[in-house]
mmJSON file of the N, C-alpha and C atoms, coordinates in Angstrom:
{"data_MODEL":{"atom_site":{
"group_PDB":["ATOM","ATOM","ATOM","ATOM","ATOM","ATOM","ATOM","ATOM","ATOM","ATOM","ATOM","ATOM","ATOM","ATOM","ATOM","ATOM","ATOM","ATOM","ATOM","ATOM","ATOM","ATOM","ATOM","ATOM","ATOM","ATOM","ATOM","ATOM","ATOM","ATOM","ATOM","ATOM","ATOM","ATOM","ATOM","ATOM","ATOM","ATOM","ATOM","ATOM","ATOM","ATOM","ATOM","ATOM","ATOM","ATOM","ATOM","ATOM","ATOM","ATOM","ATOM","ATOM","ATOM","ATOM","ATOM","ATOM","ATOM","ATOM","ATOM","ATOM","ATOM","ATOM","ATOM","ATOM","ATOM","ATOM","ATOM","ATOM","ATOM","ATOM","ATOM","ATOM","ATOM","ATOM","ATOM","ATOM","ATOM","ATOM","ATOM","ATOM","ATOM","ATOM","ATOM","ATOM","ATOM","ATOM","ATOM","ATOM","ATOM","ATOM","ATOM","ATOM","ATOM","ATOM","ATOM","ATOM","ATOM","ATOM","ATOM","ATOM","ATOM","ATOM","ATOM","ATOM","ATOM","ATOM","ATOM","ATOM","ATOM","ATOM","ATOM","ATOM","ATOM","ATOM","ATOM","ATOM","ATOM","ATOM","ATOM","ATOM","ATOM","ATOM","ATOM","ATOM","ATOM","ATOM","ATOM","ATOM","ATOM","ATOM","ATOM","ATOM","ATOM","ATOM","ATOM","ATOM","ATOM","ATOM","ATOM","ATOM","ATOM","ATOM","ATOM","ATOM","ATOM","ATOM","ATOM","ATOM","ATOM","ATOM","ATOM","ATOM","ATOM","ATOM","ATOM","ATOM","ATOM","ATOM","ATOM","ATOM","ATOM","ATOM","ATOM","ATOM","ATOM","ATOM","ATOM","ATOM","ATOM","ATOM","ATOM"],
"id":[1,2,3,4,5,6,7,8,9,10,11,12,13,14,15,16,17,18,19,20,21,22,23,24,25,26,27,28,29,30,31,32,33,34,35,36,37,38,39,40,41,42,43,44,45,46,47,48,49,50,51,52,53,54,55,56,57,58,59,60,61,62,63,64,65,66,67,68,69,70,71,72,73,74,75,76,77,78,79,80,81,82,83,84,85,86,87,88,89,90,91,92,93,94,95,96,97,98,99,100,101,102,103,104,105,106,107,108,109,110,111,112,113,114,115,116,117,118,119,120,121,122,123,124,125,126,127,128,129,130,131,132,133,134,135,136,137,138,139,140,141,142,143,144,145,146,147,148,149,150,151,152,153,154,155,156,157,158,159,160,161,162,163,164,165,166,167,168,169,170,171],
"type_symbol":["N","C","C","N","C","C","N","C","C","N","C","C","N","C","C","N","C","C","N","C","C","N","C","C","N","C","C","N","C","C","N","C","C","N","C","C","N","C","C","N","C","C","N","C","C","N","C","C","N","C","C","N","C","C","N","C","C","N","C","C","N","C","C","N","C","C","N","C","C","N","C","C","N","C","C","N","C","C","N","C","C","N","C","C","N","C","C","N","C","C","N","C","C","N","C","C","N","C","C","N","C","C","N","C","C","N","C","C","N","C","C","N","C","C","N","C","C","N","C","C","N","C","C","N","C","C","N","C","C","N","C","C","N","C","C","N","C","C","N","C","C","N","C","C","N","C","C","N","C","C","N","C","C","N","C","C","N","C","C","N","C","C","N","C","C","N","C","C","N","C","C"],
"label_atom_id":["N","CA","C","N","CA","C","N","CA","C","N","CA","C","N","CA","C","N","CA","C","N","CA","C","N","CA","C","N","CA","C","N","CA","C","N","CA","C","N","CA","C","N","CA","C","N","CA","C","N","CA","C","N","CA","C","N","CA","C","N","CA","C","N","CA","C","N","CA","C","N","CA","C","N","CA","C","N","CA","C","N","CA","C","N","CA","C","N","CA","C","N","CA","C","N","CA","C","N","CA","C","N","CA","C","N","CA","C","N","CA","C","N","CA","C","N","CA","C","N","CA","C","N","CA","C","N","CA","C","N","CA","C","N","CA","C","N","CA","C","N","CA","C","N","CA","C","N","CA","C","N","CA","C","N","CA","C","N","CA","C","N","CA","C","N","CA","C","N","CA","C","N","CA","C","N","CA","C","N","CA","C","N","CA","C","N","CA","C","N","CA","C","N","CA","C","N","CA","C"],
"label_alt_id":[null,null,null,null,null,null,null,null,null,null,null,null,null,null,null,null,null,null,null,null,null,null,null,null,null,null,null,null,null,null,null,null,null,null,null,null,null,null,null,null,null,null,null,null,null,null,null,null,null,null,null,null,null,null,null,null,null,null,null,null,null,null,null,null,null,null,null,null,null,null,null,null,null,null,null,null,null,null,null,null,null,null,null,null,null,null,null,null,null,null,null,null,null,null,null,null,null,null,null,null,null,null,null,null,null,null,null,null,null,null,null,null,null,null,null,null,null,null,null,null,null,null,null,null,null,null,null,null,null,null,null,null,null,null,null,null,null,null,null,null,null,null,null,null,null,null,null,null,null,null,null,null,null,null,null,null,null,null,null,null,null,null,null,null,null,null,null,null,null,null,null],
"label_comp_id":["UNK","UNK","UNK","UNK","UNK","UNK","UNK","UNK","UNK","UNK","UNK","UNK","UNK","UNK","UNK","UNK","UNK","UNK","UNK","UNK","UNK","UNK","UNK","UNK","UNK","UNK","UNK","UNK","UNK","UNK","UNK","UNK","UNK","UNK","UNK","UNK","UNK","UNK","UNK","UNK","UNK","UNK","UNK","UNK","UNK","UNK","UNK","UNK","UNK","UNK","UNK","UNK","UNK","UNK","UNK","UNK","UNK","UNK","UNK","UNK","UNK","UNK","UNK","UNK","UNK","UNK","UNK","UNK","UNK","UNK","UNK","UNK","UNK","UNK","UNK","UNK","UNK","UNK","UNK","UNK","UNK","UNK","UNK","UNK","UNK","UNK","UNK","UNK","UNK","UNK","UNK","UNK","UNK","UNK","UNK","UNK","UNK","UNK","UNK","UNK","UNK","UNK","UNK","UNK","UNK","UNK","UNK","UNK","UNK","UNK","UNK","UNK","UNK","UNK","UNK","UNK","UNK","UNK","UNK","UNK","UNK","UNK","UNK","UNK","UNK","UNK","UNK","UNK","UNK","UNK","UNK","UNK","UNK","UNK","UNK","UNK","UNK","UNK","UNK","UNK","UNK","UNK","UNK","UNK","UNK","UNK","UNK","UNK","UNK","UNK","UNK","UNK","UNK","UNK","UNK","UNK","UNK","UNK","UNK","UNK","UNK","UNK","UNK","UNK","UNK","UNK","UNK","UNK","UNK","UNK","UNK"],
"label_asym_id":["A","A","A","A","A","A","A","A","A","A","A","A","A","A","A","A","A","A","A","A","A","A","A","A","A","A","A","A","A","A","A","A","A","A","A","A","A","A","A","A","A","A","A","A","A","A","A","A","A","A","A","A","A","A","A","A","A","A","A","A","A","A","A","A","A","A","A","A","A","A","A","A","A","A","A","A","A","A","A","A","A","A","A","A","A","A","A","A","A","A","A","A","A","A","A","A","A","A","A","A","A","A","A","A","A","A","A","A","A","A","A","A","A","A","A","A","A","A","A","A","A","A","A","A","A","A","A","A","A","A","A","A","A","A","A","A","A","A","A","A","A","A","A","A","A","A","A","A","A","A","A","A","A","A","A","A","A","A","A","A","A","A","A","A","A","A","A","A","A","A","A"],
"label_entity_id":["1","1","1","1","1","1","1","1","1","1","1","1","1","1","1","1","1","1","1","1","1","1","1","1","1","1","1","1","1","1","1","1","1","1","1","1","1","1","1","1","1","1","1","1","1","1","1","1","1","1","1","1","1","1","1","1","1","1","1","1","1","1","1","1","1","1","1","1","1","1","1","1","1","1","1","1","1","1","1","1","1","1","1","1","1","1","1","1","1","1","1","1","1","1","1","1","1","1","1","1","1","1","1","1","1","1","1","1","1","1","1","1","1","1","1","1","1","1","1","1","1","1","1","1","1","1","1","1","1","1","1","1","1","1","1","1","1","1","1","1","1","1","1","1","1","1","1","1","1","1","1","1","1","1","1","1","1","1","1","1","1","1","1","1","1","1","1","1","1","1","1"],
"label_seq_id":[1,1,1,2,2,2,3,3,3,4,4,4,5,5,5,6,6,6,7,7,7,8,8,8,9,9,9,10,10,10,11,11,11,12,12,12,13,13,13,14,14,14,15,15,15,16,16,16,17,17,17,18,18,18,19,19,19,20,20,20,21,21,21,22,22,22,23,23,23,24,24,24,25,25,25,26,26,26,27,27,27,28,28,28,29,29,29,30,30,30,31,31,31,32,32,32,33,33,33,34,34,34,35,35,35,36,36,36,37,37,37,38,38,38,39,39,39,40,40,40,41,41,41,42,42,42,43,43,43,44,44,44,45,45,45,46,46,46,47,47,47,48,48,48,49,49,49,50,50,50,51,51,51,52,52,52,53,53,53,54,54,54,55,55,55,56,56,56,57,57,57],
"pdbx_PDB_ins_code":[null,null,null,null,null,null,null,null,null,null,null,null,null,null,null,null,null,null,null,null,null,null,null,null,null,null,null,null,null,null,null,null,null,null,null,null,null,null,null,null,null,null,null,null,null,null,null,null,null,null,null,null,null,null,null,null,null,null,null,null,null,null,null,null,null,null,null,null,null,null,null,null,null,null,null,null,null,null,null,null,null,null,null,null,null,null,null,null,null,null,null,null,null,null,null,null,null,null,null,null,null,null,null,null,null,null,null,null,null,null,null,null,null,null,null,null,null,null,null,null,null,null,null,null,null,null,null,null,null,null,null,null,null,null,null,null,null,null,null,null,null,null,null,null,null,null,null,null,null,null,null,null,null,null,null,null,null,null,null,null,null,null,null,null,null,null,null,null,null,null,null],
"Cartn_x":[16.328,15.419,14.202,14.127,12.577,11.494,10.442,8.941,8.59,8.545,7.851,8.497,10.007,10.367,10.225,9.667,9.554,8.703,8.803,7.905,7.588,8.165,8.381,7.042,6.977,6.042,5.295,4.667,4.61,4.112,3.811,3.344,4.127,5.622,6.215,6.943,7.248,7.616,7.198,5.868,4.937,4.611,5.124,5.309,3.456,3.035,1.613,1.843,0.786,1.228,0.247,-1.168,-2.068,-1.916,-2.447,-2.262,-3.214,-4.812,-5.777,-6.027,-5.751,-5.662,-6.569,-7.355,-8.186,-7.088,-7.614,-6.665,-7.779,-6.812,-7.586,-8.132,-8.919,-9.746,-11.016,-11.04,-11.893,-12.129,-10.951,-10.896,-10.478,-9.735,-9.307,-7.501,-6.963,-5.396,-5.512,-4.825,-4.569,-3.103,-2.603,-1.232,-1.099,-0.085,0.102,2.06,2.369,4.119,4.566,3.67,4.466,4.064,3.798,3.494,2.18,2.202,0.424,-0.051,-1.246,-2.234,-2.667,-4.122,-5.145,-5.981,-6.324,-7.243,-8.721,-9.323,-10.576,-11.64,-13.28,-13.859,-14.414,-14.931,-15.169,-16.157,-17.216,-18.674,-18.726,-19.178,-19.51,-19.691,-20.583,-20.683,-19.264,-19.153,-17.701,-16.743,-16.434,-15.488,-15.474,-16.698,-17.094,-16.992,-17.222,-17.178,-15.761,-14.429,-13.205,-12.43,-13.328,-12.729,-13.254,-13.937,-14.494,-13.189,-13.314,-12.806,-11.313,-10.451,-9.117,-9.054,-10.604,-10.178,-10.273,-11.1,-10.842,-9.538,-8.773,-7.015,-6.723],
"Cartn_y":[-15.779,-16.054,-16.813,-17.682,-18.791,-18.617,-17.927,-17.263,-18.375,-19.87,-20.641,-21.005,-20.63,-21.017,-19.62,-18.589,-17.54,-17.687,-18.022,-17.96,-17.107,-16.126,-14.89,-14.158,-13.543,-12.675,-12.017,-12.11,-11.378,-9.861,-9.416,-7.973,-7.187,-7.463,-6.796,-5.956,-6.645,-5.198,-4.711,-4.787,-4.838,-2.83,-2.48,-0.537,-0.344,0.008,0.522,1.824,2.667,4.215,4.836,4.069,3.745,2.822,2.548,1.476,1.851,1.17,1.293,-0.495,0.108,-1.253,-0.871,-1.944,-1.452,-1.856,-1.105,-0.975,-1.735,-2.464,-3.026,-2.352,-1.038,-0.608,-0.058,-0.868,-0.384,0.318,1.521,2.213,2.444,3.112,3.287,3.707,3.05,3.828,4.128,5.508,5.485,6.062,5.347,5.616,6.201,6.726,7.015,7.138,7.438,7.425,8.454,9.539,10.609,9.521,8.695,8.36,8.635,8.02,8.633,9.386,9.485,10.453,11.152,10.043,10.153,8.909,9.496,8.017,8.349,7.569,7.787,7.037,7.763,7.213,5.962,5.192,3.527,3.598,4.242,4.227,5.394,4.797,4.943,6.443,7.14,8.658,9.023,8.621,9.574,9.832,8.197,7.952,9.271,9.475,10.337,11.838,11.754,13.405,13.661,12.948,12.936,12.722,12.077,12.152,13.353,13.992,15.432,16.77,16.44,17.5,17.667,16.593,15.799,16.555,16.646,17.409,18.476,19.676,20.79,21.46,20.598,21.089,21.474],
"Cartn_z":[-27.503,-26.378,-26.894,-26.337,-26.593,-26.19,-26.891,-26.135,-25.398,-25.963,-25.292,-23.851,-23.596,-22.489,-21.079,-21.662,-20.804,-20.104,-18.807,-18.218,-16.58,-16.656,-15.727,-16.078,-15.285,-14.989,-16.311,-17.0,-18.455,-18.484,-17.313,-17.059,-16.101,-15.978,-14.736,-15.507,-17.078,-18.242,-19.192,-19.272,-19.947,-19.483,-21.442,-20.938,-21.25,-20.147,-20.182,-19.787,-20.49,-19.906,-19.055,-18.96,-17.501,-17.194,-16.039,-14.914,-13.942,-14.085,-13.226,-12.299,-11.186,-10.422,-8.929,-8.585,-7.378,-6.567,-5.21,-4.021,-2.96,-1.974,-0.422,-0.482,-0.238,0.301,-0.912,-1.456,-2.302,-3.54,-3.119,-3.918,-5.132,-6.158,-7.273,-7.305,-7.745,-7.651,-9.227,-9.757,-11.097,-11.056,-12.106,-12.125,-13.684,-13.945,-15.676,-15.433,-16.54,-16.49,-15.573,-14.778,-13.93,-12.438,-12.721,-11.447,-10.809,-9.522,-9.181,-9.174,-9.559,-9.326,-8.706,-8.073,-7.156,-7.035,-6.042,-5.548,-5.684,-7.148,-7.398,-6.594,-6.347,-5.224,-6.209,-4.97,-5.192,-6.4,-6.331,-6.573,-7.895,-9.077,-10.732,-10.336,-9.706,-9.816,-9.415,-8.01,-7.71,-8.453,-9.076,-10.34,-11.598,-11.592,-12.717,-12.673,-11.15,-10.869,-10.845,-10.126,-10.166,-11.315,-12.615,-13.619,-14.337,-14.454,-14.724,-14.181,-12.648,-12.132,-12.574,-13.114,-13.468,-14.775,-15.566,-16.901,-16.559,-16.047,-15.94,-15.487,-14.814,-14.176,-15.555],
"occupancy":[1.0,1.0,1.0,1.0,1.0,1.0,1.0,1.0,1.0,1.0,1.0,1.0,1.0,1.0,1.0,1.0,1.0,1.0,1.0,1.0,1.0,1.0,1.0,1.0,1.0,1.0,1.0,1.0,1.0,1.0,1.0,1.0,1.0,1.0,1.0,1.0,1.0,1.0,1.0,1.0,1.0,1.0,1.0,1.0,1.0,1.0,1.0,1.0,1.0,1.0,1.0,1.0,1.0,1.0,1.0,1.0,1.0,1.0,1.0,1.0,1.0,1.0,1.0,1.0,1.0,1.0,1.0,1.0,1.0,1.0,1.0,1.0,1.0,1.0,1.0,1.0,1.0,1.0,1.0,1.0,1.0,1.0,1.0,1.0,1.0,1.0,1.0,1.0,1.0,1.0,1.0,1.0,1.0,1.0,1.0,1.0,1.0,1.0,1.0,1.0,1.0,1.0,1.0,1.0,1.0,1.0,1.0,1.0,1.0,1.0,1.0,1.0,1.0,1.0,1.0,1.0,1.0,1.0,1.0,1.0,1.0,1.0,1.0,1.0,1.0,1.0,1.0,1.0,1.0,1.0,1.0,1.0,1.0,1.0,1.0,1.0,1.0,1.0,1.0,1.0,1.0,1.0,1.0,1.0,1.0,1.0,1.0,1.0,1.0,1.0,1.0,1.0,1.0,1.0,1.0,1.0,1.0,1.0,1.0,1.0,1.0,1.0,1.0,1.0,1.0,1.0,1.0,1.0,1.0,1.0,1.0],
"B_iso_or_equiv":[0.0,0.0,0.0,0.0,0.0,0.0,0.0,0.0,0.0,0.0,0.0,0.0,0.0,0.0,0.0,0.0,0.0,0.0,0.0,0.0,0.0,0.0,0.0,0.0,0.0,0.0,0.0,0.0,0.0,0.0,0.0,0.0,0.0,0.0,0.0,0.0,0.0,0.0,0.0,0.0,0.0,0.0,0.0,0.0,0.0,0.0,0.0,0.0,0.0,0.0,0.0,0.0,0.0,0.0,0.0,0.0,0.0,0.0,0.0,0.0,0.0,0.0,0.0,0.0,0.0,0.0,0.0,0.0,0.0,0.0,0.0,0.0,0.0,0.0,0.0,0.0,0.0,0.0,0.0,0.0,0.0,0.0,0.0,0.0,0.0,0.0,0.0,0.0,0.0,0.0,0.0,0.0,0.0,0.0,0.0,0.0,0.0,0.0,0.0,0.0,0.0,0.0,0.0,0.0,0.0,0.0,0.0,0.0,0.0,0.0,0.0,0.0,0.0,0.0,0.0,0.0,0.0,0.0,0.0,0.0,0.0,0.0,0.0,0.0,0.0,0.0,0.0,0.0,0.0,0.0,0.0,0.0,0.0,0.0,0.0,0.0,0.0,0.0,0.0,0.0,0.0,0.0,0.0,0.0,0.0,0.0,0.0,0.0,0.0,0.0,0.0,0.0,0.0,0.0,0.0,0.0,0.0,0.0,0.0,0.0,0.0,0.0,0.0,0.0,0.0,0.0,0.0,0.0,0.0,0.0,0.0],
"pdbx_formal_charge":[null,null,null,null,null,null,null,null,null,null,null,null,null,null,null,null,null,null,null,null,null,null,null,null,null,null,null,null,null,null,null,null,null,null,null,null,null,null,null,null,null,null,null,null,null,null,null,null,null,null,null,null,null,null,null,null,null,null,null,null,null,null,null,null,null,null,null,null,null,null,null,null,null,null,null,null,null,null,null,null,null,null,null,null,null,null,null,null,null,null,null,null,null,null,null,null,null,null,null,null,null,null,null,null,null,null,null,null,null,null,null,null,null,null,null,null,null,null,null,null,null,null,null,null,null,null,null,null,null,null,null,null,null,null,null,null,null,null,null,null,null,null,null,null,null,null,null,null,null,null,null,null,null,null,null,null,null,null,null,null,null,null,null,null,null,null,null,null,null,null,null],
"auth_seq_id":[1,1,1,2,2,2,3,3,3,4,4,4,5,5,5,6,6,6,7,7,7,8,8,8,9,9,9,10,10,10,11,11,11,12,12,12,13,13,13,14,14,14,15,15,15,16,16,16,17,17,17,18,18,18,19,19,19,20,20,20,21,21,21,22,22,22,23,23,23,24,24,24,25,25,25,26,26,26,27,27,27,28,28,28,29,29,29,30,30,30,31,31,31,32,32,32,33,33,33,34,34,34,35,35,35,36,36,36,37,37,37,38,38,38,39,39,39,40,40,40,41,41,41,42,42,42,43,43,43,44,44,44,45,45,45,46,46,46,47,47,47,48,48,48,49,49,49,50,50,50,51,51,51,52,52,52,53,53,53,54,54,54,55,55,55,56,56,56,57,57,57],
"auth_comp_id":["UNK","UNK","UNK","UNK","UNK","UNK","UNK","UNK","UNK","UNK","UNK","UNK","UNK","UNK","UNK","UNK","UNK","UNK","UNK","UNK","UNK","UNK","UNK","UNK","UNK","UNK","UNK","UNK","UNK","UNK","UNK","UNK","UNK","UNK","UNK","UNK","UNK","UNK","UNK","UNK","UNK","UNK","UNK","UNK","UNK","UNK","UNK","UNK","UNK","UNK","UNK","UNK","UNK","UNK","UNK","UNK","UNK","UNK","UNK","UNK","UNK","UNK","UNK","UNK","UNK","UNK","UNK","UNK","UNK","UNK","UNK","UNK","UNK","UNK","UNK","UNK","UNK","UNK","UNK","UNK","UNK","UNK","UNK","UNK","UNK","UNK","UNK","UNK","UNK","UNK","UNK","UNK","UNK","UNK","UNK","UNK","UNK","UNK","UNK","UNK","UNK","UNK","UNK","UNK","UNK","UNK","UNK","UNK","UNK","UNK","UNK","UNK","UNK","UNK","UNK","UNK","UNK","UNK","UNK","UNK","UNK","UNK","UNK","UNK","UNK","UNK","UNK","UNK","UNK","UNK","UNK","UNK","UNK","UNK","UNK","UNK","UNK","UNK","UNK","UNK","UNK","UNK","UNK","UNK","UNK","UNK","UNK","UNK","UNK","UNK","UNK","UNK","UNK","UNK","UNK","UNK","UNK","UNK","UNK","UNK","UNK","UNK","UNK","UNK","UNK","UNK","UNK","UNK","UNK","UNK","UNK"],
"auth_asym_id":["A","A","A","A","A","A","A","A","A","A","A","A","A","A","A","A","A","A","A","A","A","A","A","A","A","A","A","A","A","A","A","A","A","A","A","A","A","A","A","A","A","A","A","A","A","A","A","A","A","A","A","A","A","A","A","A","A","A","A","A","A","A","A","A","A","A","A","A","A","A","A","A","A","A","A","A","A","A","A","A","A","A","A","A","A","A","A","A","A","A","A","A","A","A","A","A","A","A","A","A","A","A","A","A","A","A","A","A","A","A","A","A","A","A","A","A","A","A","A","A","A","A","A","A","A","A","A","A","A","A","A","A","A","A","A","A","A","A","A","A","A","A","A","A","A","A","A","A","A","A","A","A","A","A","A","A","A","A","A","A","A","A","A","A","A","A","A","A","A","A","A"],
"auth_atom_id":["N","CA","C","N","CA","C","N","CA","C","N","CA","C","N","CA","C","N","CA","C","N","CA","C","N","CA","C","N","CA","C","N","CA","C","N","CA","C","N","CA","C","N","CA","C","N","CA","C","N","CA","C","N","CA","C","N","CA","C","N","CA","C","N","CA","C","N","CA","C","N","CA","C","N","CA","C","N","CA","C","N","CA","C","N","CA","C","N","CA","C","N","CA","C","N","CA","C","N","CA","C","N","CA","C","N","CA","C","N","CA","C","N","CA","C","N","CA","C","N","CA","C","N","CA","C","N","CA","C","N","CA","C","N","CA","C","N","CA","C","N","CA","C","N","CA","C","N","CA","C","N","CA","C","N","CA","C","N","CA","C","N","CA","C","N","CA","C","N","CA","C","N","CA","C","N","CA","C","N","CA","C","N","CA","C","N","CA","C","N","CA","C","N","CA","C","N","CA","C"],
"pdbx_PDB_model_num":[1,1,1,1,1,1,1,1,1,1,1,1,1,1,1,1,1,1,1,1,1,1,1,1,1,1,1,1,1,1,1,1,1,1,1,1,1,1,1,1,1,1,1,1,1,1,1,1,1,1,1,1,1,1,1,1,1,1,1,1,1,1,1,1,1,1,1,1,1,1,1,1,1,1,1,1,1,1,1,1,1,1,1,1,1,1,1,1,1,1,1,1,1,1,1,1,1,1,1,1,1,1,1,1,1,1,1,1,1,1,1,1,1,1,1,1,1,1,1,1,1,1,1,1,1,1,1,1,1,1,1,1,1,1,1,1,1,1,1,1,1,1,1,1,1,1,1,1,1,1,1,1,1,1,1,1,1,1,1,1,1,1,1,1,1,1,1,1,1,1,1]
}}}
């Protein structure tokens, strides 16, 4: 296979084991290998408090 002739998508198999991508609405999708999460709030505190509360589980 010829790297230089690949020219497909370079991140559609690309094994990441997060996957933080904003969503239409603002918000936060986080994904990891079990699949989704939760939907973290828009705004740096919320983010923070939901990533807090995520470690205590």
């Amino acid at each position: 296979l010829d790297a230089e002739n690949c020219t497909e998508e370079p991140f559609r198999h690309t094994p990441i084991n997060s996957i933080i991508r904003s969503s239409t609405t603002g918000k936060v999708d986080v994904y990891d290998q079990g699949g989704f999460i939760k939907i973290l709030g828009s705004s740096q505190e919320e983010f923070k408090n939901e990533i807090e509360a995520l470690k205590e589980k």
